[in-house]
N, C-alpha and C positions, 0 to 999 in steps of 0.2 A: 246379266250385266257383265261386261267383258271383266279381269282382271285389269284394276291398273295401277303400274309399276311406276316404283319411282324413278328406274330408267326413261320410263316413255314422259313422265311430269319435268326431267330432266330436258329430255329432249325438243321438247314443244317448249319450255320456255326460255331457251338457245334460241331456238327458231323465230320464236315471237319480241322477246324480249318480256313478254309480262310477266306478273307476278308469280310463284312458285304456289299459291292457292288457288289464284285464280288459272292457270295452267290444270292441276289438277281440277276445280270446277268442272274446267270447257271439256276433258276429257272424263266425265263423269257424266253430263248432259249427254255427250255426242259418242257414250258407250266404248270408248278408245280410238274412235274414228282420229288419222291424227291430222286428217286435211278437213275433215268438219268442224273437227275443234280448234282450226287455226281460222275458220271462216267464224265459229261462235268468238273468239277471241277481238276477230275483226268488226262483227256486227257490237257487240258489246262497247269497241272503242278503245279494248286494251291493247291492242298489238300495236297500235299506232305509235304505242313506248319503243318498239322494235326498230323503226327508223331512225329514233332519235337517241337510242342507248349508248352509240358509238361516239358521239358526238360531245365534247370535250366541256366540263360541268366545273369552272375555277371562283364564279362566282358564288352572289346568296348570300346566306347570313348565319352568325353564328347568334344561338341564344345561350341566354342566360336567366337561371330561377333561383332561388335560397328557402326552403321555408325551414324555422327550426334551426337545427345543427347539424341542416345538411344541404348541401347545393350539389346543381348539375349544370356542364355547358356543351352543348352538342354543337356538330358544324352542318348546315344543308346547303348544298350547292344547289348552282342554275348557270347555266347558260351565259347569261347576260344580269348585267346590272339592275336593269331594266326590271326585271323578274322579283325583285329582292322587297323591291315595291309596291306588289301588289296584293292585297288584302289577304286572298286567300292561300298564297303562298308566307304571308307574316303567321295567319292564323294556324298551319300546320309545322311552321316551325317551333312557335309556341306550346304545342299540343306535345308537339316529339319531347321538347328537353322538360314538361310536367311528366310523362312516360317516363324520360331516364330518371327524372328523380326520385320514381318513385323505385323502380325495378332495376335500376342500376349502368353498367358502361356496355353491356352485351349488346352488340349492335341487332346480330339474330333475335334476340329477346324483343327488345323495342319495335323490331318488324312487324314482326307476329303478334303484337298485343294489341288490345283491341281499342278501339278510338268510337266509340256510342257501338253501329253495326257491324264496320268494317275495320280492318286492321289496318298496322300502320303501311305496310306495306301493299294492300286496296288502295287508300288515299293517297298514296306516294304517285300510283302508278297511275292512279286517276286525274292527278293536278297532272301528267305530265301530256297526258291526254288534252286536256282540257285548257293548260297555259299554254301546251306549244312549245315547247323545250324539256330538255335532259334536265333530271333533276335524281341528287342521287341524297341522301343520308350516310355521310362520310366518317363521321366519329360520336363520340360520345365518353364525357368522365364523370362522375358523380365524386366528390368527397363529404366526408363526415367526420363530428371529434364529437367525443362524450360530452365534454360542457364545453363553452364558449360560444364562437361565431366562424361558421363559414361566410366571409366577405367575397359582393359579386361588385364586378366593375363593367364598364361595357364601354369600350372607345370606337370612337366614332357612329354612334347611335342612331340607329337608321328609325329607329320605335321604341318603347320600354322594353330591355329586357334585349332589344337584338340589336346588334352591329356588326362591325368589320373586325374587332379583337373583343375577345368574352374573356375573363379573370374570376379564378376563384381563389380565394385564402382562407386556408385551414389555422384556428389560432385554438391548441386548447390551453383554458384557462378556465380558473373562479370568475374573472373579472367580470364586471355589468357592461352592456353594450355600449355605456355613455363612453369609454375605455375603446374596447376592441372593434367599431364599427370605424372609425375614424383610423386608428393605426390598420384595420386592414384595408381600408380603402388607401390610403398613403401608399401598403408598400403592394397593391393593387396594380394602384398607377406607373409605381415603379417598373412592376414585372412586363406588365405592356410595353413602357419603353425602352428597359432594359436588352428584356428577350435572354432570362439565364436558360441556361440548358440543364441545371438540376437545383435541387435543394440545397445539395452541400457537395465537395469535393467527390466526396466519395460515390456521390449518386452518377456521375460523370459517368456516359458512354465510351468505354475502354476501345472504339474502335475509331472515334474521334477523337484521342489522347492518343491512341496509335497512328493517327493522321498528322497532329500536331507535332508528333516530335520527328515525322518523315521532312515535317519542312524545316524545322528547327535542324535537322542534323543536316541537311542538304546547304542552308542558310551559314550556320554555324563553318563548314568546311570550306565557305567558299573564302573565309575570314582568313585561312591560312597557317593561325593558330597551332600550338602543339596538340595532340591527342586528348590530354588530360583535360586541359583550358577548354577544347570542344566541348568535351564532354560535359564541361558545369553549365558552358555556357547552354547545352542542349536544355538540360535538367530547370536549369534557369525558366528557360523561355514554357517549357512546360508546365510550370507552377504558375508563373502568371498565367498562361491560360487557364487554367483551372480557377483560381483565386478572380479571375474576370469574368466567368461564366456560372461560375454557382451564387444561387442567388443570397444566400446569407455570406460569402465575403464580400459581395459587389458593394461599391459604393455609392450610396442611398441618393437617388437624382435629383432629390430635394436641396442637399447641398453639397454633395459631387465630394464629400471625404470621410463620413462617416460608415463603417457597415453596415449592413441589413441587420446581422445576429448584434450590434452594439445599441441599433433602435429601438431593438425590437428589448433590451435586456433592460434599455434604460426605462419605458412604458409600462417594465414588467416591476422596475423598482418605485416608479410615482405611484405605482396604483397599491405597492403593499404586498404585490402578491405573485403569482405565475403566472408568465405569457410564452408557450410554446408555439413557433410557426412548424409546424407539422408536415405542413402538403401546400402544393399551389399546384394550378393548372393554366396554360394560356395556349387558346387558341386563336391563334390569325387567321382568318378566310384564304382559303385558298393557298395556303404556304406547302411547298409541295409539291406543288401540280403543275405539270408543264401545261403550259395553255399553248394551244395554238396560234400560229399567227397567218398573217394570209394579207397580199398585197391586191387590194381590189384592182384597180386599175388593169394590173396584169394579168386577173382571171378574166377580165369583161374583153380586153384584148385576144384572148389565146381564145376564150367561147367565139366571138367574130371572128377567128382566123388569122388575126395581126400577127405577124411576128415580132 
């Protein structure tokens, strides 16, 4: 039996597009043949992923699961909307985010783990075979706290459990769920609509605070102001961005003047006891992604020759 390298498993599933096992497989049957094992890949129905791997994947669904004191929310794209709908692509997004929750945010991990026979990346590459679109496994978070509750939210609810924005809230605490299931659905819903970009001030991406004060001094100077005056007014405008985008000073959309960390301090003193927000996760479907666009009319035009 030929040697086979992980250069040649490399190279066959560039070629093909299919899975990095099933690649090795085809060149394990066909002894490193690497045009036999593009024809096994073929007869098999995996390569058929090959056509469609290029092809631009902003839909699909994000899931969401909690068991315990701990949640995960993964994002699978598709193609089309369309896609997001149909049984068997519900039931593997389902299967992925019970996976992360259980093994964790490693997306390689969750690929390779197995799903009854095949892994997750077999069935990946088989629904795409078999629905007829690009479909890819794009993220994945899991959080946990010693006691309390991870709170799951899911807006815009395509099924139980998946939609178009997945939420999770880390709360630890003594408290009993009659407590923490309600406060972290509240400030659930908030993060959904909110959309903070950290926890707290400090969690803040230094190169979007380095974005933010490029316009604030660009803004600021066109003001005409003295140097110094610029200068506060730079620092100004930087704080409130910060102070707006982290989710424990933002203010609660419940009723648009209280903070997050004063909600969350005040649930902590009705109930007796400690309520820390730890962690949060939100993902949106598709944020991110450039999606393509495309003017039918003028492809159907230019394929007939119309100018």
């Amino acid at each position: 039996m030929a040697d086979i390298t992980a250069a040649m498993v490399k190279d066959l599933r560039e070629k093909s597009g299919a899975g990095m096992m099933d690649c090795k497989k085809a060149l394990n049957e066909t002894n490193g043949d690497m045009d036999a094992a593009m024809d096994w890949l073929r007869a098999k129905g995996l390569a058929a992923a090959a056509k469609k791997s290029s092809r631009t994947a902003a839909e699909g669904l994000v899931g969401v699961e909690v068991s315990g004191t701990k949640g995960a929310v993964v994002e699978v794209n598709s193609e089309t909307d369309f896609v997001a709908k149909n049984d068997q692509f519900q039931t593997f997004v389902r299967d992925v985010t019970s996976v992360a929750l259980e093994l964790g945010d490693s997306i390689e991990t969750i690929r390779s783990a197995q799903l009854g026979a095949k892994t997750v990346d077999e069935i990946l590459t088989n629904n795409i075979a078999t629905i007829g679109e690009n479909q890819t496994l794009r993220r994945a978070k899991r959080l946990e706290v010693s006691q309390g509750a991870v709170v799951p939210y899911v807006h815009n609810a395509a099924a139980p459990g998946l939609g178009k924005i997945g939420v999770l809230v880390a709360l630890e605490s003594p408290a009993g769920a009659d407590v923490l299931l309600p406060l972290g659905k509240q400030i659930a819903m908030h993060i959904a609509a909110a959309f903070p970009l950290a926890l707290d001030e400090t969690g803040l991406d230094q190169d979007v605070l380095d974005r933010e004060r490029a316009i604030a001094t660009e803004k600021a100077a066109e003001s005409g102001k003295p140097a110094d005056i610029v200068a506060k007014m730079v620092d100004g405008a930087v704080k409130k961005f910060a102070k707006e985008n982290a989710l424990l000073s933002q203010l609660f959309v419940m009723d648009g003047k209280t903070p997050v960390a004063d909600v969350v301090a005040k649930a902590a003193k009705d109930a007796g006891t400690t309520i820390v927000l730890t962690d949060y996760v939100r993902f949106q479907l598709g944020e991110g992604i450039e999606k393509e666009t495309s003017d039918f009319a003028a492809e159907v035009a230019a394929a007939a020759g119309v100018a």
